[in-house]
C-alpha positions in Angstrom: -6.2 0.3 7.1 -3.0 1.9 7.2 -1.8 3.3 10.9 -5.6 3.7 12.6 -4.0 3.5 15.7 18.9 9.9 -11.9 17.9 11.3 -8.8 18.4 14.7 -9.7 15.3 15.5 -11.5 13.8 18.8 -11.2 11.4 19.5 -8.3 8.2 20.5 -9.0 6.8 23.0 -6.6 3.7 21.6 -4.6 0.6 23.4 -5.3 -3.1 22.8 -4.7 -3.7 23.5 -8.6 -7.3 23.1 -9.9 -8.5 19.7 -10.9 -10.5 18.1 -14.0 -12.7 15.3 -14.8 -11.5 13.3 -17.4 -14.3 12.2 -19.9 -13.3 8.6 -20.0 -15.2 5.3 -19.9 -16.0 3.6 -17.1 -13.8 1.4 -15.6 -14.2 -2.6 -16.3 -14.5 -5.5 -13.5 -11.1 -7.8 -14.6 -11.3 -9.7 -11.6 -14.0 -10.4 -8.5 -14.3 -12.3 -5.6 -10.9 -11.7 -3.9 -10.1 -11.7 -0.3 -9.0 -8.1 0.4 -7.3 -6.9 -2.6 -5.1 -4.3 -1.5 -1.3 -3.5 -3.5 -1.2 -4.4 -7.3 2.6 -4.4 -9.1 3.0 -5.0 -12.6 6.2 -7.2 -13.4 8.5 -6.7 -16.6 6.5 -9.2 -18.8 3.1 -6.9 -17.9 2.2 -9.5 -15.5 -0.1 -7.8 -13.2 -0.1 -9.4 -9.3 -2.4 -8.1 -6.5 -1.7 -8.3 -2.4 -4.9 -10.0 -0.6 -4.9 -9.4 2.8 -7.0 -12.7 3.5 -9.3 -13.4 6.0 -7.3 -14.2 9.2 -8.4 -18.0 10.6 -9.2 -19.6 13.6 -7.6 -18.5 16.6 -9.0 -14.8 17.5 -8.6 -12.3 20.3 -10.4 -8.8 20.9 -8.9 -7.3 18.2 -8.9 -10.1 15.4 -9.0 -13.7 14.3 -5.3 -14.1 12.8 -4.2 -17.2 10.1 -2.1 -17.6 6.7 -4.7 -17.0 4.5 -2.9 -13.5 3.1 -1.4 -14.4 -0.2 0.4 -12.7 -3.0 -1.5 -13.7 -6.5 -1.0 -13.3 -10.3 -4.2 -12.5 -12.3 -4.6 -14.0 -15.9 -6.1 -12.1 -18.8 -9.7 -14.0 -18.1 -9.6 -12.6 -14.4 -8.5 -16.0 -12.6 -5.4 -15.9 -9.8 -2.9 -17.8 -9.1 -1.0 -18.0 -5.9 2.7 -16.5 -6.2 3.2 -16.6 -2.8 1.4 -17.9 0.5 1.1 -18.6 3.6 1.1 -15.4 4.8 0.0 -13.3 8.1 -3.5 -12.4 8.1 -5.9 -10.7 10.7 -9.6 -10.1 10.0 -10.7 -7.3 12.0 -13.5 -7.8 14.2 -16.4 -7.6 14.3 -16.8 -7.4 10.6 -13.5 -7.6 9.0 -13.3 -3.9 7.8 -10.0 -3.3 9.9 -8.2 -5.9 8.2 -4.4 -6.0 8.2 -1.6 -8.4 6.9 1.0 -8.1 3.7 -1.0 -4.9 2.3 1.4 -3.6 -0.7 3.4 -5.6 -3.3 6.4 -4.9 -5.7 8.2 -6.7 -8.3 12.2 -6.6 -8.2 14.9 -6.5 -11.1 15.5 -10.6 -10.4 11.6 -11.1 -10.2 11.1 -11.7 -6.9 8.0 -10.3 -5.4 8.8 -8.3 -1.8 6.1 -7.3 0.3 5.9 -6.7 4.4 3.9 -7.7 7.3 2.4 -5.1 9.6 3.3 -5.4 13.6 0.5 -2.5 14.2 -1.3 -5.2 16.4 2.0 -5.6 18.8 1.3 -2.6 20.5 4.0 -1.0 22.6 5.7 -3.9 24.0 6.8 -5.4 20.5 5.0 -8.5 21.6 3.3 -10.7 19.3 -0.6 -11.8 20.2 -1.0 -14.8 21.7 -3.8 -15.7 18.8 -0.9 -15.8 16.1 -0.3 -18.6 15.4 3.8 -19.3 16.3 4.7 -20.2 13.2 3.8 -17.3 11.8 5.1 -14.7 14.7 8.4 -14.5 12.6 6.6 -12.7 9.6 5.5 -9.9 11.8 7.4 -6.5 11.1 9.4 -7.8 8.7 10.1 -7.9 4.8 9.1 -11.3 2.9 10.6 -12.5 -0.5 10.1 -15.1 -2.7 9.8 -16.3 -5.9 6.5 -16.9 -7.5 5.6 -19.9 -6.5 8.4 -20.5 -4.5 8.8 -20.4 -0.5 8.4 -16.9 1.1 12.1 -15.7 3.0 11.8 -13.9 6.0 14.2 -10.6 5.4 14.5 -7.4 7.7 13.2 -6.7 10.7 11.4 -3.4 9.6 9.5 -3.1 13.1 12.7 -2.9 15.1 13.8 0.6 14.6 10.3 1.8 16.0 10.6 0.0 19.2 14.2 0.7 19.8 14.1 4.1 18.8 10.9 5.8 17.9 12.4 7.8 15.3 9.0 10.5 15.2 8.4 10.5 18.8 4.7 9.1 18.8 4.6 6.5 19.9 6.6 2.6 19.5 3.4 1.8 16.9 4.5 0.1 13.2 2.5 -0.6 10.8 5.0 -1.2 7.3 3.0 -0.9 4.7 4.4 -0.2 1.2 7.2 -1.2 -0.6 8.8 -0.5 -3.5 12.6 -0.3 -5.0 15.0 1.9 -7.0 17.1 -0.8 -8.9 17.9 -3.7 -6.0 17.8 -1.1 -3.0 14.8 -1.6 -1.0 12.6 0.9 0.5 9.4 0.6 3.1 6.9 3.3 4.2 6.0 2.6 7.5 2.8 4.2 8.2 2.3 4.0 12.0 5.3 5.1 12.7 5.1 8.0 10.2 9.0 7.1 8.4 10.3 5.3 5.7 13.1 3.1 5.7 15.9 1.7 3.6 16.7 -2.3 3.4 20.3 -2.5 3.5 22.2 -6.2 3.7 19.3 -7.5 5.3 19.0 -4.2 7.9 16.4 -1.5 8.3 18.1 1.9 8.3 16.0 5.1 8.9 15.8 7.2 5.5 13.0 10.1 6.2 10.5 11.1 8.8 7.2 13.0 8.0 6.1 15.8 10.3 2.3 16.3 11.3 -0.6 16.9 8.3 -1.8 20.1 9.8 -3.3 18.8 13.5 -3.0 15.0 12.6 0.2 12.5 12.0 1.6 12.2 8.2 0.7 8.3 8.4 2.6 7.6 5.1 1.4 4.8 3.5 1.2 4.8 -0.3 4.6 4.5 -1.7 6.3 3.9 -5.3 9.5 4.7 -7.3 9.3 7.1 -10.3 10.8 7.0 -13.4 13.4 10.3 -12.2 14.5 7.5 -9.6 13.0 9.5 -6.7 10.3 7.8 -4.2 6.8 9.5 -4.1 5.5 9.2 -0.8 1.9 9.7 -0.1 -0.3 10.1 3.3 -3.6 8.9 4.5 -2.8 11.4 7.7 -4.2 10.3 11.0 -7.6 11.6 13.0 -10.7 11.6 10.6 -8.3 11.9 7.5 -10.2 15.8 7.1 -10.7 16.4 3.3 -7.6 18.0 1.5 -5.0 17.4 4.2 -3.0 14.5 2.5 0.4 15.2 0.8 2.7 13.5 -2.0 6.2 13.6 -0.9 9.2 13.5 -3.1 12.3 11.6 -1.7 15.8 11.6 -3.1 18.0 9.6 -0.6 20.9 11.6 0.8 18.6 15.2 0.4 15.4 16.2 2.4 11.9 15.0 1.7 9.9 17.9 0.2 6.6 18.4 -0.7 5.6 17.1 -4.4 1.9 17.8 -4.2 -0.7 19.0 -1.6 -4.8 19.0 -0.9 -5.1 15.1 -1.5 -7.4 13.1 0.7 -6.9 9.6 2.5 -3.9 8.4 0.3 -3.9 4.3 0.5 -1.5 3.8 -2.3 0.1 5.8 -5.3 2.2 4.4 -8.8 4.1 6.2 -11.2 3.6 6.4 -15.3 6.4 6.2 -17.6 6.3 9.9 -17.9 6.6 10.7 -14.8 2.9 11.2 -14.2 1.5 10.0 -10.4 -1.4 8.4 -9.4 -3.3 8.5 -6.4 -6.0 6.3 -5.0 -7.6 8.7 -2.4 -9.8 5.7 0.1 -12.7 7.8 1.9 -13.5 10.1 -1.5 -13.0 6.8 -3.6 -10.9 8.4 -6.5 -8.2 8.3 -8.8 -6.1 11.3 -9.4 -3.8 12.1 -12.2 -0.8 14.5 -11.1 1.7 15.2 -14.0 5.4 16.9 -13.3 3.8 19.6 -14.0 1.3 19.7 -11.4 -1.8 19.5 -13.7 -4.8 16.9 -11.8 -7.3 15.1 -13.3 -9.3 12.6 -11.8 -9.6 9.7 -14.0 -12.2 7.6 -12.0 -14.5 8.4 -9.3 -16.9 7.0 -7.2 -14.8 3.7 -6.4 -15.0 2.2 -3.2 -12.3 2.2 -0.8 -9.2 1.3 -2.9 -6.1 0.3 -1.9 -3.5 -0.5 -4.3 -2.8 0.9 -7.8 -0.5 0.0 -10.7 0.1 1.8 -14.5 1.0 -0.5 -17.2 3.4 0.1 -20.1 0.1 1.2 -22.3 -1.2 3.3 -20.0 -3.8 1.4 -18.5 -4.6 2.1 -14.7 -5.3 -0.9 -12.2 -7.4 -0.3 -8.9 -8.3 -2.5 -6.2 -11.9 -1.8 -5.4 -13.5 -3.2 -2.3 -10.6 -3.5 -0.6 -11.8 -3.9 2.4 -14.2 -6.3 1.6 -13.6 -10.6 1.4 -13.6 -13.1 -0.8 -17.4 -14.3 0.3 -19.9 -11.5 0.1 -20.8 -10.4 3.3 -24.8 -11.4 4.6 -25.2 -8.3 6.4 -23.5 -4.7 7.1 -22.1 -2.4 5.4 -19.9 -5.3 2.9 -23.1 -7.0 2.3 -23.1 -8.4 -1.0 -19.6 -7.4 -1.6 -16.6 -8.3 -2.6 -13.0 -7.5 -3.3 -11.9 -6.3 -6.9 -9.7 -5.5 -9.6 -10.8 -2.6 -11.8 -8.9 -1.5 -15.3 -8.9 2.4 -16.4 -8.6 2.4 -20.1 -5.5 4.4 -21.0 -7.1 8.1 -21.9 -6.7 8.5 -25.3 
């Protein structure tokens, strides 16, 4: 998971406020059986499509066994996919797949092109691919990939390069991009390992914000999304043993400096916005979703999940979860996956 090694709306002050349960049902099983299910997006027509991180292939070193097998799908009403894009970077983690890494986050642009970008966390320092990836793949890793659904995926930025040229936060040259979202056409990236996001300009990778330590452990800013005010929402699964409470939601207006939205989170793997400005949290290690209006009022809206990873509101309200996200396509014969796999769940809008 991530990094294990109108703009002027008012600013709500970050609080650790008390949080309810809301009394809603439980939520329903609209698709099973996928290979890693991490980001969901929802495009204009309500089409809902989910990030699988795959299973890697073949060729395999100490740290993985890497292949195309990641893929960006759209899931029907009855709970089939659909490849929208493919061909995609994929590393199973060994030895049983739980640190599994790829094209982990999704989003859907203004022209409907899908965007979503490749990790380079297994690069190391030196910036050099593995020699298990396969070559003609090597040019996907670090960078931000386009396409059409069901079209041929374009290799964009370089969203890696910054960290090893630089090292913007000082850590460490580690990137690990991870989510991705837009305001309008404009571009933006959270990359987790190297604690910053970024801004896709003309086809280059510009340095927008860096996030300062969670207490004793790095921000590791993963979960990312675009609210309705036209500010990004940033949120942390912070570094160490992600302690209980010590995750933030950041609010970003470009050209201003990041501030605090919302405080005593935990594990933050991915976050999406309502249409009234309400945001959502999927908290990984706790297995929740949390509810955080402008106001700063919490509920949790659905517990006892396991290990999501991606998170998306529709126009009626509805809330969609990837459950199992860490988990394949095949249920697992032994371990701590056995007999699971990936997920998509549905939160009734409350109401």
């Amino acid at each position: 998971m991530p990094g294990l090694r109108g703009l002027a709306a008012p600013l709500v002050a970050a609080a650790v406020l008390t949080t309810s349960t809301a009394a809603s049902a439980a939520p329903t099983v609209v698709a099973r059986h996928l290979d890693r299910p991490r980001g969901l997006a929802i495009g204009p027509a309500g089409t809902l499509y989910a990030a699988l991180v795959g299973h890697g292939g073949k060729p395999c070193n100490g740290e993985g066994c890497f292949g195309a097998s990641g893929r960006i799908v759209r899931v029907a009403r009855n709970g089939k996919v659909h490849t929208a894009l493919g061909g995609l970077l994929s590393m199973r983690g060994r030895p049983d797949g739980f640190f599994s890494i790829g094209a982990d986050q999704v989003t859907v642009l203004p022209n409907g092109r899908l965007a979503t970008a490749v990790t380079a966390e297994f690069e190391g320092p030196t910036g050099t691919a593995p020699k298990a990836v396969p070559r003609a793949l090597r040019p996907q890793i670090g960078h931000l990939l386009t396409g059409r659904p069901g079209g041929r995926v374009h290799v964009g930025a370089d969203l890696a390069k910054l960290e090893f040229t630089t090292d913007p936060d000082g850590e460490g040259a580690v990137s690990n991009p991870y989510g991705v979202t837009h305001v309008g056409t404009q571009i933006f990236v959270s990359d987790s390992a190297a604690n910053d996001v970024l801004s896709v300009r003309g086809g280059v990778a510009e340095l927008l914000d860096v996030f300062p330590h969670a207490g004793d452990a790095q921000s590791v800013p993963d979960a990312l999304t675009a609210g309705p005010d036209g500010a990004l929402y940033v949120g942390e699964f912070t570094g160490g043993a992600q302690a209980k409470g010590t995750a933030r939601i950041w609010r970003v207006v470009p050209g201003q400096a990041a501030a605090v939205w919302a405080t005593g989170l935990t594990s933050v793997t991915a976050v999406a916005a309502g249409a009234d400005g309400s945001i959502y949290a999927a908290e990984f290690l706790p297995g929740r979703v949390v509810r955080i209006t402008p106001a700063g009022d919490r509920t949790v809206i659905a517990r006892r999940l396991h290990f999501p990873g991606g998170i998306a509101v529709a126009r009626d309200g509805a809330v969609y979860v990837s459950d199992w996200s860490i988990a394949g396509a095949t249920p697992a014969k032994h371990g701590p996956l056995k007999g699971r796999t990936g997920r998509i769940l549905r939160i009734a809008p409350a109401g």
